[in-house]
C-alpha positions as CSV (number, residue, x, y, z in Angstrom):
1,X,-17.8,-30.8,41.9
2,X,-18.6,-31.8,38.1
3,X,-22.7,-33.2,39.3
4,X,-25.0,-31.8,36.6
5,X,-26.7,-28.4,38.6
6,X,-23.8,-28.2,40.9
7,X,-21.0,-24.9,39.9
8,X,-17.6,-26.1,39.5
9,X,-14.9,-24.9,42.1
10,X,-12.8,-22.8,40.1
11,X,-8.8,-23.5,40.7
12,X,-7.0,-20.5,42.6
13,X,-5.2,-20.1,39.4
14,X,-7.9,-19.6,37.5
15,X,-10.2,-17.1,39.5
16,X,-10.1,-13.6,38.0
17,X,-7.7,-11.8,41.0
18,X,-5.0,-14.4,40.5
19,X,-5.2,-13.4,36.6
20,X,-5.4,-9.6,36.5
21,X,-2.5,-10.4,39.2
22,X,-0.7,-12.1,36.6
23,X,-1.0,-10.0,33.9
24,X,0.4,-7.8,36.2
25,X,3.4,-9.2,37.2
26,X,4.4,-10.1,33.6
27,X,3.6,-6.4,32.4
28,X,5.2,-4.5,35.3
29,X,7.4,-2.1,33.0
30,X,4.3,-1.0,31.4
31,X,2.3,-0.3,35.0
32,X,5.6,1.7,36.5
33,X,5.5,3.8,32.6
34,X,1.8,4.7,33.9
35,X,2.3,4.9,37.4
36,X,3.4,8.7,37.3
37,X,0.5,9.7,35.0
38,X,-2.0,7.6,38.0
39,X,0.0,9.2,40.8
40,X,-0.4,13.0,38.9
41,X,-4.6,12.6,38.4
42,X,-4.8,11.1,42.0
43,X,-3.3,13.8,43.5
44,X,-3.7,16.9,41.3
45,X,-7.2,15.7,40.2
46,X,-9.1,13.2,42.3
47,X,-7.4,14.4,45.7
48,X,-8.7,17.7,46.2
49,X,-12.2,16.9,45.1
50,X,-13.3,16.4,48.9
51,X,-12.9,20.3,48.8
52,X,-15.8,20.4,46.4
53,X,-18.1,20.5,50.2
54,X,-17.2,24.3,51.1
55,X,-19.8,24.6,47.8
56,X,-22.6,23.4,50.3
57,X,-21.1,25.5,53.1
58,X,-20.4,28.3,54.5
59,X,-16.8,28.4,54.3
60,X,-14.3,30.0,56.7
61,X,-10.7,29.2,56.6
62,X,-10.2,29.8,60.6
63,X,-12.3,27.1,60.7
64,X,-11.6,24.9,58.1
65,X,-13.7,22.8,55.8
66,X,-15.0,20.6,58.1
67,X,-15.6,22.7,60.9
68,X,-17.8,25.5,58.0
69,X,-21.5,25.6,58.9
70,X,-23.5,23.5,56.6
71,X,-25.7,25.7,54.4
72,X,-26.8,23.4,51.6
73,X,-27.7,24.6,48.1
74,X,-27.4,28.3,49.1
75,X,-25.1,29.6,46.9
76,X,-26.6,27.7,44.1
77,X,-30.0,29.3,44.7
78,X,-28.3,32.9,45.3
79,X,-26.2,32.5,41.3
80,X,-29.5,31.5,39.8
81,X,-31.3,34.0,41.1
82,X,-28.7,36.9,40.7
83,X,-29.4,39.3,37.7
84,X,-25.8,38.0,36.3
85,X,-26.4,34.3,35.8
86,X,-28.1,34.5,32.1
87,X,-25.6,37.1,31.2
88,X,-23.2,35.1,32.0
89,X,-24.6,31.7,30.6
90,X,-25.3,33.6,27.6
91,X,-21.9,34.9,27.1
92,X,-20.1,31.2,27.9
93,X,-22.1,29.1,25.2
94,X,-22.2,32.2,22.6
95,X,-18.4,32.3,22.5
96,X,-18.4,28.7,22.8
97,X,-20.6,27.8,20.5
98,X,-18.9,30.5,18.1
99,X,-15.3,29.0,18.9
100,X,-16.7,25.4,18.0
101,X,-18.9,26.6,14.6
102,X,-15.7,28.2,13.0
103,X,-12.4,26.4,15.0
104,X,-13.8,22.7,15.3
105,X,-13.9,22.6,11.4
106,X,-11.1,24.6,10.0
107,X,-8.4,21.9,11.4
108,X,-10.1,19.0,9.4
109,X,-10.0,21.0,5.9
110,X,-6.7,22.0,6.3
111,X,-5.2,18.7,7.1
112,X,-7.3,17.5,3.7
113,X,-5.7,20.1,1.9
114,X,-2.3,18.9,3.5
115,X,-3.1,15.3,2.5
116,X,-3.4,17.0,-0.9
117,X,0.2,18.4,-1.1
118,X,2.5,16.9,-3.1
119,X,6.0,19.1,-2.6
120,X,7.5,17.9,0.5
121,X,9.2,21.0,1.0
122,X,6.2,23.3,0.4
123,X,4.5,21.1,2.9
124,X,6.5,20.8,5.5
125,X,6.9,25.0,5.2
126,X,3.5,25.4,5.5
127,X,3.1,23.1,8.1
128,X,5.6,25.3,10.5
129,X,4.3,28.4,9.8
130,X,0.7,27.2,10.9
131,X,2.5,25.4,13.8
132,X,4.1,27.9,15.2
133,X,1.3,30.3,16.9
134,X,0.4,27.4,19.4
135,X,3.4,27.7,21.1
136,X,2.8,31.3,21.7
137,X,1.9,32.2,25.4
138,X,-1.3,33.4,25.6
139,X,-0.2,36.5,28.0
140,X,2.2,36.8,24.9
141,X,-0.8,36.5,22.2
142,X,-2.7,39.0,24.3
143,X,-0.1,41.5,23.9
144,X,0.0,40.8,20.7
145,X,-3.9,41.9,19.6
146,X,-3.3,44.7,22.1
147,X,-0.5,45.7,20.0
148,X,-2.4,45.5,16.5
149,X,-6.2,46.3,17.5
150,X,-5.6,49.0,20.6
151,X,-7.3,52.0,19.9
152,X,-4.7,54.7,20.5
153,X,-1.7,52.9,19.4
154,X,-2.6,49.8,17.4
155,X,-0.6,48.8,13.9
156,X,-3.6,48.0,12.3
157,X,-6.1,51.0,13.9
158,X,-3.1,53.1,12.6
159,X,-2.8,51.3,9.1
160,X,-6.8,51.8,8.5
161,X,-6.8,55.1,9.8
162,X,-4.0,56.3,7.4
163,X,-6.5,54.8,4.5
164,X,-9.3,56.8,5.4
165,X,-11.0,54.0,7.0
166,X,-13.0,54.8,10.4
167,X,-11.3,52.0,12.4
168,X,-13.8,50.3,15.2
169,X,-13.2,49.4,18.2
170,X,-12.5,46.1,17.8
171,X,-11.0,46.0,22.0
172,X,-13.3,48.3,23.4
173,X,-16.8,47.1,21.3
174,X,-18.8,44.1,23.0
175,X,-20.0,43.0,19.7
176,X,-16.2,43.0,18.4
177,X,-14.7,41.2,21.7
178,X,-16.5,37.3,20.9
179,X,-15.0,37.8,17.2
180,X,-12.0,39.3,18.3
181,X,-11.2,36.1,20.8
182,X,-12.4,33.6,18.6
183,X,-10.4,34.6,15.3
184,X,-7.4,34.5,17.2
185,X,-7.5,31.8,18.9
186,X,-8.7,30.3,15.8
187,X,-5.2,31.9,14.1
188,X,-3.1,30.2,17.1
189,X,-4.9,26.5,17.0
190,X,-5.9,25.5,13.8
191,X,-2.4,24.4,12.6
192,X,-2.0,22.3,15.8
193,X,-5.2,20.8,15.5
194,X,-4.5,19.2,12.3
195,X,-1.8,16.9,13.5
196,X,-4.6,14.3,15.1
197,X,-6.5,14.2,11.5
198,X,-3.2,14.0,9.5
199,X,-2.2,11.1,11.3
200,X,-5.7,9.7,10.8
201,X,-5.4,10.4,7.2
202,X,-2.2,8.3,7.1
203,X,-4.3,5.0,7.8
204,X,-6.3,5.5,3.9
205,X,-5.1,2.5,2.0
206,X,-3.4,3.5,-1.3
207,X,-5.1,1.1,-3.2
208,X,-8.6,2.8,-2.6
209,X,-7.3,5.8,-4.6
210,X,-5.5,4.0,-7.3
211,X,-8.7,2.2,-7.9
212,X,-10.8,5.3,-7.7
213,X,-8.4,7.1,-9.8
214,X,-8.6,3.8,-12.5
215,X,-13.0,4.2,-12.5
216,X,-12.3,7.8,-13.1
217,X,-13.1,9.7,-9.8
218,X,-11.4,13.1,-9.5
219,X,-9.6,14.0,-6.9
220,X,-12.3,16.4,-5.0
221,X,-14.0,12.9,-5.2
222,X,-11.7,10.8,-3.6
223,X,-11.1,13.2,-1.1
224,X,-14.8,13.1,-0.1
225,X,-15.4,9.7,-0.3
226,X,-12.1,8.2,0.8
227,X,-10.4,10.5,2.7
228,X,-13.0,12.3,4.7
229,X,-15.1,8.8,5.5
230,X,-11.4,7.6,7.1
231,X,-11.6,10.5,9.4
232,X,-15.0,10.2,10.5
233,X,-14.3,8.4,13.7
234,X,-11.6,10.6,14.8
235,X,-14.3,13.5,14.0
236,X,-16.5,12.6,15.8
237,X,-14.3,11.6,19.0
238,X,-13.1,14.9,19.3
239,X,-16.6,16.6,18.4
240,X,-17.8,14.7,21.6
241,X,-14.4,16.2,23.3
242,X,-15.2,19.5,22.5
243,X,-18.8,19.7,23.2
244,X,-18.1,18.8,26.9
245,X,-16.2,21.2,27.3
246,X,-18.9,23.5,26.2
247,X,-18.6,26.1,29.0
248,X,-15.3,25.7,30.0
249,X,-14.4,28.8,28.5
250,X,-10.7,29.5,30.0
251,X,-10.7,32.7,31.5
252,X,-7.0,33.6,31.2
253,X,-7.2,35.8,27.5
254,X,-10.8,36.8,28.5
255,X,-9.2,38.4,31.4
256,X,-5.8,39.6,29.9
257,X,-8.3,41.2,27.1
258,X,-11.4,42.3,29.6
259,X,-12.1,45.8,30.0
260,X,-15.1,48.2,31.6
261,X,-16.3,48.7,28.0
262,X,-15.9,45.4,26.8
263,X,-17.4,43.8,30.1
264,X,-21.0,43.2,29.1
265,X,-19.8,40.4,26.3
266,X,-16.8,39.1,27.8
267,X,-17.9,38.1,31.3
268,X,-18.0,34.5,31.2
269,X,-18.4,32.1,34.3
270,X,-15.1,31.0,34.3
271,X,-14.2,35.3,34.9
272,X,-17.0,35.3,37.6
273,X,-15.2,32.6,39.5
274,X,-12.1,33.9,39.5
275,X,-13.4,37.4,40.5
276,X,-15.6,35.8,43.4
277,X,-13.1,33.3,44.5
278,X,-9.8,34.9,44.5
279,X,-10.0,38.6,44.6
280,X,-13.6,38.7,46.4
281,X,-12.7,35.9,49.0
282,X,-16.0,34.3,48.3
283,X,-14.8,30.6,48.6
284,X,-17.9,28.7,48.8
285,X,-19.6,31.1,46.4
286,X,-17.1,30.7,43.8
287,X,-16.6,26.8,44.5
288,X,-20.4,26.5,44.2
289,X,-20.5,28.3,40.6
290,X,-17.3,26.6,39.3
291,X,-19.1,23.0,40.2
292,X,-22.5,24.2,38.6
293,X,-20.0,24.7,35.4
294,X,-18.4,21.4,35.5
295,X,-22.0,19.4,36.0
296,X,-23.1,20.9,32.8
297,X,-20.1,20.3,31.0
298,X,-20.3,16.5,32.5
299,X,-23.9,16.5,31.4
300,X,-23.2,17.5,27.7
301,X,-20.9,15.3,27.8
302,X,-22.8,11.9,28.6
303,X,-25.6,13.6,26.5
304,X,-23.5,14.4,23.0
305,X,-21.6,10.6,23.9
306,X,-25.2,9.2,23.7
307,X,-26.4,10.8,21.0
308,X,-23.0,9.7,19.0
309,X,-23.3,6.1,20.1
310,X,-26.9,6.0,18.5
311,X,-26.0,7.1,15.4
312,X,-22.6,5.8,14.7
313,X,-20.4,3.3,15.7
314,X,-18.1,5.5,17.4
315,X,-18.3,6.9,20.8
316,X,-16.0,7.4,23.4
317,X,-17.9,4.2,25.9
């Protein structure tokens, strides 16, 4: 129908199914290259949420999750109300917070400085040697700190002590722990983290710095107004990254490192969940703290995306 007021009847070929259809059909290699990534999230990822329930119940495995009595926000009310919860809030965002202030932007000046390198094979050397410490296991790590900062048997304790120097406690201290477990894994992820803002810097057009260089702009200059503005985006993409994932603290170095004198700064939620969960058998407990964790996270998330889409032109939707 082509009457003036009256909607055209669209083709079958033409209608929006039949196209993404299509597109589908003449793409199929690239669908099947995704199709193992789609099955892995579905199953690994989006399948198990339905479990997120035993959080509103009173789980008992005999019964299973459906047949748990239905207790509501329970276990939400009893972790805000325990004497733990700020302790523990308190001790997620300040090493989080801590890891973000000093990690987050070591990896962006030391790709600059990379950029900055002129001797391919001093580059590339350097470039291992702060590579290499992310493939280090964290159980392996671990046993490394032990190794250097343990009180009765530590390298370095033992190096200090030999110079006189009272040695702290850098293990055993709560006010050494957050520093200890930041520095290091500031030591094991700072080389890797440059690889996203090197590739980023390899986008700068040459002709902006032979230009700049013809006006006479030094090369601090042109790294701060060429090189850094390049990166911006990818900055602030992975700024957005890291800040929902502001109390996903992972708990397995926390734990390998934990001690009863180190307890009162190192208890984070993710610890508490594993404690509740898997060695107290508090299922629903645990599931209901763990999903308190990821709403905040989700919330920051949305919030810090927001924020960045107001300001700049980059956000991640």
């Amino acid at each position: 129908m082509n009457g003036k007021g009256q909607q055209a009847i669209r083709p079958p070929s033409l209608r929006p199914s039949s196209g993404i259809a299509k597109r589908m059909k003449q793409n199929w290699e690239l669908y099947l290259f995704i199709l193992p990534a789609f099955v892995y999230f579905a199953v690994f990822h989006y399948g198990p949420m339905y479990g997120i329930q035993i959080a509103f119940k009173n789980f008992i495995p005999s019964k299973g999750i459906f047949g748990s009595e239905w207790v509501g926000f329970q276990h939400f009310e009893r972790f805000f109300n325990s004497h733990y919860f700020w302790d523990l809030l308190w001790n997620t965002l300040s090493i989080s917070f801590y890891e973000l202030a000093i990690g987050f932007p070591l990896p962006i000046i030391l790709a600059l400085a990379f950029n900055e390198i002129r001797n391919g094979y001093f580059k590339k050397s350097v470039q291992t040697i702060t590579y290499a410490p992310h493939f280090i296991s964290i159980v392996v790590m671990t046993g490394m700190i032990i190794s250097f900062l343990s009180p009765t048997s530590g390298m370095l304790i033992r190096g200090l002590e030999a110079l006189g120097i009272d040695a702290p406690q850098f293990l055993n201290d709560p006010a050494w722990f957050k520093t200890v477990y930041v520095i290091s894994g500031v030591w094991q992820n700072t080389g890797w983290g440059t690889i996203i803002y090197l590739a980023a810097l390899s986008a700068v057009d040459p002709q902006l710095h032979e230009a700049a260089i013809v006006d006479g702009a030094s090369r601090f200059k042109r790294l701060l107004h060429i090189n850094l503005p390049t990166i911006i985006p990818t900055i602030t993409i992975l700024l957005i990254l890291n800040t929902g994932n502001i109390l996903g603290v992972g708990y397995e170095k926390i734990l390998l490192l934990q001690n009863s004198l180190n307890l009162e700064s190192s208890d984070v939620i993710s610890t508490f969940v594993y404690r509740s969960g898997l060695v107290s058998a508090q299922y629903s407990f645990s599931t209901a703290v763990g999903l308190f964790n990821s709403i905040v996270n989700a919330l920051m998330l949305i919030t810090v995306n927001q924020i960045a889409k107001r300001t700049s032109a980059t956000s991640l939707w």
